[in-house]
ROTORFI-749804 format. One line per 8 residues: number of its first residue (from 1); their letters; for each residue z, x, y of N, C-alpha, C. Coordinates in steps of 0.1 Angstrom, whole numbers. Layout:
N
NUM = A = Z,X,Y,Z,X,Y,Z,X,Y  ...
//
This chain:
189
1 = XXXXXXXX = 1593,365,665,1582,374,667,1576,372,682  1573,383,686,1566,381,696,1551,374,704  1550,368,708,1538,359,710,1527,370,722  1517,370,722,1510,373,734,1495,376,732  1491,376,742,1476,371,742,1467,384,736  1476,397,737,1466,406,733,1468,412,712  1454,417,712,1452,417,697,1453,435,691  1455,445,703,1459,452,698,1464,466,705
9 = XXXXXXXX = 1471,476,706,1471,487,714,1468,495,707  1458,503,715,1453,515,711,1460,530,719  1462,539,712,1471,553,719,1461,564,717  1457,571,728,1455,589,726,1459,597,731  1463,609,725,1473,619,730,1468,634,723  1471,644,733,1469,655,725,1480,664,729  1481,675,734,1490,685,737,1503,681,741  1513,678,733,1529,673,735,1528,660,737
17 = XXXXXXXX = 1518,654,730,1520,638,724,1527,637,716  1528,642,703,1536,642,689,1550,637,691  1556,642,704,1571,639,710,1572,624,714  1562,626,728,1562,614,729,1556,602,717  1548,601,710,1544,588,700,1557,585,691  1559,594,688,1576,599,681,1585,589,691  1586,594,699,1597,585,707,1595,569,710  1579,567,715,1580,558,718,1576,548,705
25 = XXXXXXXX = 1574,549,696,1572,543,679,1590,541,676  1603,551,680,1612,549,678,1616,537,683  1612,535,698,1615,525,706,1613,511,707  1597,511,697,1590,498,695,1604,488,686  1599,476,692,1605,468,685,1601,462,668  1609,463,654,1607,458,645,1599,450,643  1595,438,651,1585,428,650,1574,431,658  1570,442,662,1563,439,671,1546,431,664
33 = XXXXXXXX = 1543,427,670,1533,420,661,1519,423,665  1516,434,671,1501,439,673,1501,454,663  1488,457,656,1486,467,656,1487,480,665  1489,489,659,1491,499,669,1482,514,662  1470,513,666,1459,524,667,1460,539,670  1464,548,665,1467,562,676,1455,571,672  1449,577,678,1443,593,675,1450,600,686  1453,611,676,1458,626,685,1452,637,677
41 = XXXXXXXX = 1451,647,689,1436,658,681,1451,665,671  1441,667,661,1454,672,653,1443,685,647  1455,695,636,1445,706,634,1441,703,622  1428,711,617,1420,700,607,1424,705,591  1426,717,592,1426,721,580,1447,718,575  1448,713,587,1466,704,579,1468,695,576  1466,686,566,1464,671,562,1474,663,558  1486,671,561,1502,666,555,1510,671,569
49 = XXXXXXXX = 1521,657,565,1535,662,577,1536,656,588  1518,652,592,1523,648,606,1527,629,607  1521,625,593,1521,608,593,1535,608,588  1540,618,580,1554,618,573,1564,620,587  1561,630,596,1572,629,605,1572,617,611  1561,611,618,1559,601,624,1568,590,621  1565,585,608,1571,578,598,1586,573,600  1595,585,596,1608,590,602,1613,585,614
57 = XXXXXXXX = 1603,583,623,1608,578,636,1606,562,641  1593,555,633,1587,545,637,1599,533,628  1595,524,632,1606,510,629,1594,503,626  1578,505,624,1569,502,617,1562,508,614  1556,502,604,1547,509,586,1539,518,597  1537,530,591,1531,542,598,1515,543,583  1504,546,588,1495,544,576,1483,557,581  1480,565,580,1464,569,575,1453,561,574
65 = XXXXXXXX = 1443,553,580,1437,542,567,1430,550,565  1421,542,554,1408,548,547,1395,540,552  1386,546,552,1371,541,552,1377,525,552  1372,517,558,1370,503,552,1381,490,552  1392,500,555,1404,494,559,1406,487,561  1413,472,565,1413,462,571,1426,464,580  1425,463,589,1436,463,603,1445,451,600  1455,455,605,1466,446,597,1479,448,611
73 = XXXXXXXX = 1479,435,613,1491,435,625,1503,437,622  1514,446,633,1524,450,629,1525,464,623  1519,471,622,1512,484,614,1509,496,625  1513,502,623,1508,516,631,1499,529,624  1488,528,627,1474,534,623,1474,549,629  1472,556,623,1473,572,630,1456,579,620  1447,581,635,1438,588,627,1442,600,616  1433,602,605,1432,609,593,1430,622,600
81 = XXXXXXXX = 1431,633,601,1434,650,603,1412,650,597  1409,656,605,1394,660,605,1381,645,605  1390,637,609,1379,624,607,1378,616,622  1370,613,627,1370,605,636,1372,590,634  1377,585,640,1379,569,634,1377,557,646  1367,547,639,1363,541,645,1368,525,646  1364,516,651,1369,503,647,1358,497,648  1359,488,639,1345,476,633,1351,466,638
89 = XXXXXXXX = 1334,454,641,1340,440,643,1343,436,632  1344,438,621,1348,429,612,1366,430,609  1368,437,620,1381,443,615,1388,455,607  1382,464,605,1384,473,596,1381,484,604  1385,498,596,1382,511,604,1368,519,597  1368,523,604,1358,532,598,1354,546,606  1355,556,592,1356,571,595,1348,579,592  1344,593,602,1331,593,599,1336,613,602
97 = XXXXXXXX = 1325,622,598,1326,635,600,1314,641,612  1309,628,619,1300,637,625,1308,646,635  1296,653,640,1303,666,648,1314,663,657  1320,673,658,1334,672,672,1328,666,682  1336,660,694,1336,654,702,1349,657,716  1339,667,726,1351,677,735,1359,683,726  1352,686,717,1354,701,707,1369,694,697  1370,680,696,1379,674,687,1374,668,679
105 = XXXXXXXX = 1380,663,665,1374,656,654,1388,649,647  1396,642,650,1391,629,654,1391,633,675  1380,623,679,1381,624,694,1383,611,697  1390,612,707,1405,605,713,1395,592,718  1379,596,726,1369,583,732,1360,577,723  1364,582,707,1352,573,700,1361,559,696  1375,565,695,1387,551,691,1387,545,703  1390,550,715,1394,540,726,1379,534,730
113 = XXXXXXXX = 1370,536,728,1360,530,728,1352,517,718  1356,519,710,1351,512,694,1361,500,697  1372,506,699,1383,492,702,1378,485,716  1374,490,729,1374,486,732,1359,473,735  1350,477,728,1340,469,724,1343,460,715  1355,458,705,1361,452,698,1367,443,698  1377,444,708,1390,438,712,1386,435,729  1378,440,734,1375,441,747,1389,435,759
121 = XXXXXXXX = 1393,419,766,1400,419,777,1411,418,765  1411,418,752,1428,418,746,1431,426,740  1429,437,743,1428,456,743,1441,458,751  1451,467,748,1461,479,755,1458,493,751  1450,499,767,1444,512,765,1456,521,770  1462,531,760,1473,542,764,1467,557,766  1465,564,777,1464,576,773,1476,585,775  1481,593,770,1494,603,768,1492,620,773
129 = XXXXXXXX = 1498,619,774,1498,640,776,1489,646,768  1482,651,775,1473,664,768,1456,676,777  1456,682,771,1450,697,781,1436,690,784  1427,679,774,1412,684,782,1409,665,783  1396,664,789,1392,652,792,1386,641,779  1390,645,768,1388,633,755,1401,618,765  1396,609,761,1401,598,761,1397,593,772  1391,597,787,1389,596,800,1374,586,799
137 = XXXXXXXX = 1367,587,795,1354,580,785,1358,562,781  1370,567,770,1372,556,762,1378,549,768  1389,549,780,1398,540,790,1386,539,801  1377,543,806,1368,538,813,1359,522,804  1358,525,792,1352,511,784,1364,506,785  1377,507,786,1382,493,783,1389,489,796  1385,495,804,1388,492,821,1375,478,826  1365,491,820,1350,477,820,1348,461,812
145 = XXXXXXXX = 1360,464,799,1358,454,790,1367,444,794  1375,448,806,1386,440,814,1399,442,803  1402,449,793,1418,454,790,1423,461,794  1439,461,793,1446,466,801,1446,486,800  1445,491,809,1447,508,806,1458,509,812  1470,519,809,1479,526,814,1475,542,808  1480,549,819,1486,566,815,1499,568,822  1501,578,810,1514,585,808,1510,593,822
153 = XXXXXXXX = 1527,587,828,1529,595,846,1527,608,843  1513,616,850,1518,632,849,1529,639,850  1540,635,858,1549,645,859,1554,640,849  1559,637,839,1564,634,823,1556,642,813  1542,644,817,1536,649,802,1537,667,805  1539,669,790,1538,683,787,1524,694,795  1515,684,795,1502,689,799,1495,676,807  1495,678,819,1488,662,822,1471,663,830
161 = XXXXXXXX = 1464,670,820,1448,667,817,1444,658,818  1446,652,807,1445,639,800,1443,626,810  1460,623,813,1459,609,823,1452,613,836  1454,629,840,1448,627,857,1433,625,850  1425,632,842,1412,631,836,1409,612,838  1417,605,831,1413,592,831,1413,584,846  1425,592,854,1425,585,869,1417,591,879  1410,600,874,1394,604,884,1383,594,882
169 = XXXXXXXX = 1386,588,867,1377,582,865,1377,566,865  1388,565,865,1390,546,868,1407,546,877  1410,535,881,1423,529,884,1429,525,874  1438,531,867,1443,528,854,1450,514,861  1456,502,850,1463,494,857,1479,497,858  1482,507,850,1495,513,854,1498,528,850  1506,534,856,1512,546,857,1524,546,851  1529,551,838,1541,548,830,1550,563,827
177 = XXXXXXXX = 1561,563,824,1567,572,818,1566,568,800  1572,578,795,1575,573,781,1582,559,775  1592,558,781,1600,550,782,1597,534,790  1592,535,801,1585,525,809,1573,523,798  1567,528,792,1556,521,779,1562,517,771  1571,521,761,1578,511,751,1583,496,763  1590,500,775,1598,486,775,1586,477,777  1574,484,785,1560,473,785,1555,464,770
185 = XXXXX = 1555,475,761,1554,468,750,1562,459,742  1574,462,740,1586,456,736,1589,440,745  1581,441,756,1586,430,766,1563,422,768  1563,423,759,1548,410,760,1549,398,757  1544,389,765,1544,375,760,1535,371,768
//
C-alpha cells in the first residue's frame, strides 16, 4: 500500500468532467489508500446512472454517502444529485439542501472548502473542466490551509472556466493533464 503524508483528495468538475473522473478513477491505482471526495454539478431531478457509470470505470468502491457517513480510506465519494456535501471534523459527511451555490446544488466550494478546513496542509485540491467559477473559492482555502491545489491544464478540458477561474485566483501548485494527475496520484509517498 501506499504510504504518504496526505489524508485525502478532494475533485471538482463540471462541464466534460464525467470523462475525465471516468478516466482518471480508471487509472488510479487498486490500493490507493486515500479517500477520494468528488462533487460535480450534476442535474437534480436525475438520481440514477451517474455513480453506476462511474463505478464501471473506477478500480475503487465508488459510494453516494449519506448524512453522517463516516469517510473511509480507499473509497471514492461522489456527491448525492441535489445535495451539497460537506465534510465534518469528526470525519463524516454531511448533506444539506440549502439554496444553490453559483446556481449549483451540490457546489463544487462548499466541499473543497469544508475539506479544506478539515484536512487543511494534508488536503489534495483538484479542479477539472467546467463553464462557471464554483470551485475557484474552495482551492483558494486550501491554497491558504497550505494543501496541495492542482488544475486540470486548460487546453485539455472541454470547457476551461473552472481551472483558469481558480488561477486568477491563486497559484495553483500545478498545472496537469488528465493523465499527469492520475500518475501524480498513483506515484505519493
Amino acid at each position: 500500500m501506499i504510504r504518504t503524508k496526505y489524508k485525502a483528495v478532494v475533485i471538482g468538475g463540471s462541464a466534460g468532467s464525467f470523462s475525465v473522473v471516468s478516466k482518471l478513477l480508471s487509472q488510479l491505482r487498486e490500493d490507493f489508500p486515500l479517500p477520494v471526495i468528488i462533487c460535480l454539478h450534476r442535474l437534480k431531478h436525475v438520481r440514477s446512472g451517474l455513480v453506476e457509470s462511474i463505478r464501471l470505470k473506477s478500480k475503487l468502491d465508488v459510494i453516494e454517502p449519506n448524512d453522517k457517513e463516516p469517510i473511509t480510506s480507499g473509497k471514492v465519494y461522489l456527491a448525492p444529485s441535489n445535495y451539497h456535501m460537506f465534510i465534518e471534523y469528526d470525519g463524516t459527511f454531511s448533506l444539506s439542501t440549502e439554496e444553490p451555490v453559483n446556481h449549483s446544488r451540490p457546489a463544487i466550494d462548499h466541499t473543497l472548502s469544508s475539506a479544506a478546513y478539515v484536512y487543511r496542509n494534508k488536503l489534495i485540491g483538484i479542479v477539472l473542466t467546467g463553464a462557471n467559477k464554483d470551485g475557484a473559492k474552495g482551492m483558494k482555502d486550501i491554497a491558504e490551509k497550505k494543501g496541495i491545489t492542482i488544475i486540470q491544464d486548460p487546453k485539455t478540458c472541454e470547457m476551461d472556466t473552472m481551472p483558469k477561474s481558480v488561477a486568477r485566483l491563486i497559484e495553483p501548485d500545478m498545472i496537469l493533464s488528465p493523465d499527469e494527475i492520475a500518475d501524480y496520484l498513483n506515484h505519493l509517498s
